[in-house]
Structure formats: structure tokens, C-alpha cells
C-alpha positions as CSV (number, residue, x, y, z in Angstrom):
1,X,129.9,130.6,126.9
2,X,127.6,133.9,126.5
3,X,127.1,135.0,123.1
4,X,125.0,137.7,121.8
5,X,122.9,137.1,118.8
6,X,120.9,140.4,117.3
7,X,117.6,139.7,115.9
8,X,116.0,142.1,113.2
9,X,113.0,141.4,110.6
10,X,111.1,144.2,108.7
11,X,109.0,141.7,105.9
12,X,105.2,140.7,107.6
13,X,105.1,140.4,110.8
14,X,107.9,141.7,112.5
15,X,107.2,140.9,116.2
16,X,105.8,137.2,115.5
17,X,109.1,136.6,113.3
18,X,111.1,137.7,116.2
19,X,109.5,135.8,119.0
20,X,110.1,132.7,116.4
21,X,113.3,133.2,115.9
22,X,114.2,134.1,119.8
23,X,112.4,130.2,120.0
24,X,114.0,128.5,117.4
25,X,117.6,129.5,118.8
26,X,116.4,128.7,122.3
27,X,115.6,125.1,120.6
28,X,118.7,125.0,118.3
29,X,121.6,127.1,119.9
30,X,121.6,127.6,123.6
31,X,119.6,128.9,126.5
32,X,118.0,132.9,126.0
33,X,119.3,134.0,129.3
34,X,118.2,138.0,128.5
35,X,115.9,139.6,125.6
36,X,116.3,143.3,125.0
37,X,113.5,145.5,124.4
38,X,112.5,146.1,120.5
39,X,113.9,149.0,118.8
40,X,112.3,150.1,115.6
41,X,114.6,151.1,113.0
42,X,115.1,152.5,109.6
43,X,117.2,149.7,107.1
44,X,120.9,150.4,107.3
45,X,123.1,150.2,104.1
46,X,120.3,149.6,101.8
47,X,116.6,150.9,100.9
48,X,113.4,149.1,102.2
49,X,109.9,150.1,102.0
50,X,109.4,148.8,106.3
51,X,111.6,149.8,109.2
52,X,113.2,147.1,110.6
53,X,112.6,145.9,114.6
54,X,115.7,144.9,116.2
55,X,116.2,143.2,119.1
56,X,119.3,141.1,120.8
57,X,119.4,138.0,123.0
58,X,122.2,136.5,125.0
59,X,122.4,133.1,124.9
60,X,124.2,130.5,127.0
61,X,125.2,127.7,124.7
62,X,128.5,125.7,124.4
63,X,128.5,126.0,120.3
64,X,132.0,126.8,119.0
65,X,131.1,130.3,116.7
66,X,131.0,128.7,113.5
67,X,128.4,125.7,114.5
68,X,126.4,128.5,115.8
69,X,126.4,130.8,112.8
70,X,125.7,127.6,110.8
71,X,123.0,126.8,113.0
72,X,121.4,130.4,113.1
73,X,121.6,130.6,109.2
74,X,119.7,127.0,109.3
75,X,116.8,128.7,111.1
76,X,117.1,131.9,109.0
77,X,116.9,129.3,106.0
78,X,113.9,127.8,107.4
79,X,111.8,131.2,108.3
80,X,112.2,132.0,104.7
81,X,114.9,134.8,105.4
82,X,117.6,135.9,102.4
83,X,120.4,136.7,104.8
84,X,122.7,139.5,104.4
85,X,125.0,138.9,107.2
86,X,125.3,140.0,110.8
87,X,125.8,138.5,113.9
88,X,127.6,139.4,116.4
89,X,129.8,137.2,118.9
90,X,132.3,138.4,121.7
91,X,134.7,135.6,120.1
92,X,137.3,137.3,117.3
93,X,137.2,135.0,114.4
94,X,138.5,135.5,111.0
95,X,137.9,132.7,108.3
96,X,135.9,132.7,104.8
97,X,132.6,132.3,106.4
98,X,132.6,133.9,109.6
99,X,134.9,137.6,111.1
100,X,134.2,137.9,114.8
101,X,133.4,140.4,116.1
102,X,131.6,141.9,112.8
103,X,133.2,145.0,111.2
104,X,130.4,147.2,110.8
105,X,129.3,147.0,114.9
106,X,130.9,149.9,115.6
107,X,128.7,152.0,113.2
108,X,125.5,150.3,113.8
109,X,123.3,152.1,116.0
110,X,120.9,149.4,115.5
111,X,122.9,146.7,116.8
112,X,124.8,148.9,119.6
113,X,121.6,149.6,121.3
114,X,119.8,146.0,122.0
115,X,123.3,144.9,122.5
116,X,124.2,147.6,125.4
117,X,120.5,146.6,127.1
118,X,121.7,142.5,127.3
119,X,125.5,142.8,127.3
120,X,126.5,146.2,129.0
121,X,129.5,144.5,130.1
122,X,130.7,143.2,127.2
123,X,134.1,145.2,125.8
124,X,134.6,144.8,122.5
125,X,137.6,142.4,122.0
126,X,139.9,144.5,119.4
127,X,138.0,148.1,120.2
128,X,138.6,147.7,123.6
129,X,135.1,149.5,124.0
130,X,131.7,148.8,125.4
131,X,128.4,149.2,123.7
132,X,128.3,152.2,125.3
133,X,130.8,153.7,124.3
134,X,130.9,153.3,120.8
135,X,127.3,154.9,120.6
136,X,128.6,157.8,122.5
137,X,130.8,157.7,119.6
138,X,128.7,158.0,116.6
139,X,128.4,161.2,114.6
């Protein structure tokens, strides 16, 4: 199964904690089958003195979407990250740890963009929209 994870750091630096992440999911979760380019950002939903780069990777793994957010919030753990959560799956999923695809996507320009450049297929599975489209429909 092809999942998309997105990928954004904005404490020291940003490119090496990307490229360590990208190879500690490669190691931990599934095969990188695509890496978007980097988008620099400004922090969404909170203040931060550094823009954020973002970035998203599809994977190829065969991890049902709970062992993989488990194992992504392992790694996280282990670069020193406090998580605020967002990941991003073409599974739906609803439980106390996990809702599939994430609520917020549709606003996030952020994770839209990286995600449109790996996944320009995917349709979002309750939207019924691509990537694409919901940029073309932010204000």
C-alpha cells in the first residue's frame, strides 16, 4: 500500500532533520518510492520564530495505519521532536489515536503542495478531491 507521509522541521537544521527522518522511515516504515521538493513555509496555527520546510514522501510499506503512525511517532520520539500531530494517509480512519485522512488537509497549503508533487493522483477519500483541487480552493 502507498501512503503519504509529510515531513516538516523548523528547529536547527532543517534540511539535515529531513533527510534523517526521510532515512529513518525508509528503515522503519516502508520503501520512499518519491520525495517532493522542499517548500519553505511560515508555522501554521501557532507562532514560531523559523519557517518551517516541508516536504512529503510516498512510501510503499505493508504497515496497517496505526503501526505506522506508531512507528513514525517512534522516530519523531527519537529525533528529539514534541509532536503536534499530522500525518496524512489515503486510508479513512477514525479511533482515539489516529482520524484518517486528517481534518485540517484541506486547509493546509503546506501539506497540499508536497502532497500534489508525489501523490497528484491521489483523491481525497471523503472530499472526493485531489490535491489539486483543494489548493485551487483556498481563499
Amino acid at each position: 500500500m502507498n501512503s503519504c507521509l509529510l515531513l516538516g522541521s523548523n528547529l536547527g537544521d532543517r534540511n539535515a532533520l529531513l533527510a534523517q527522518a526521510q532515512a529513518q522511515i525508509e528503515q522503519n516504515c516502508g520503501h520512499v518510492i518519491k520525495v517532493s521538493k522542499i517548500y519553505e513555509t511560515a508555522p501554521w496555527g501557532f507562532e514560531a520564530d523559523t519557517p518551517f520546510l516541508n516536504q512529503a514522501i510516498l512510501i510503499d510499506t505493508t504497515l496497517p495505519p496505526e503501526e505506522l503512525i506508531t512507528r513514525c511517532l517512534e522516530i519523531e520520539t527519537l529525533m528529539g521532536r514534541m509532536r503536534i500531530p499530522d500525518k496524512q494517509q489515503e486510508t479513512v480512519c477514525q479511533s482515539p489515536h489516529l482520524t484518517l485522512p486528517h481534518p485540517l488537509l484541506p486547509a493546509r497549503l503546506f501539506a497540499l503542495q508536497p502532497m500534489a508533487e508525489v501523490a497528484p493522483e491521489w483523491v481525497h477519500p471523503v472530499l472526493g478531491l485531489t490535491a489539486d483541487e483543494m489548493i485551487r480552493r483556498l481563499p
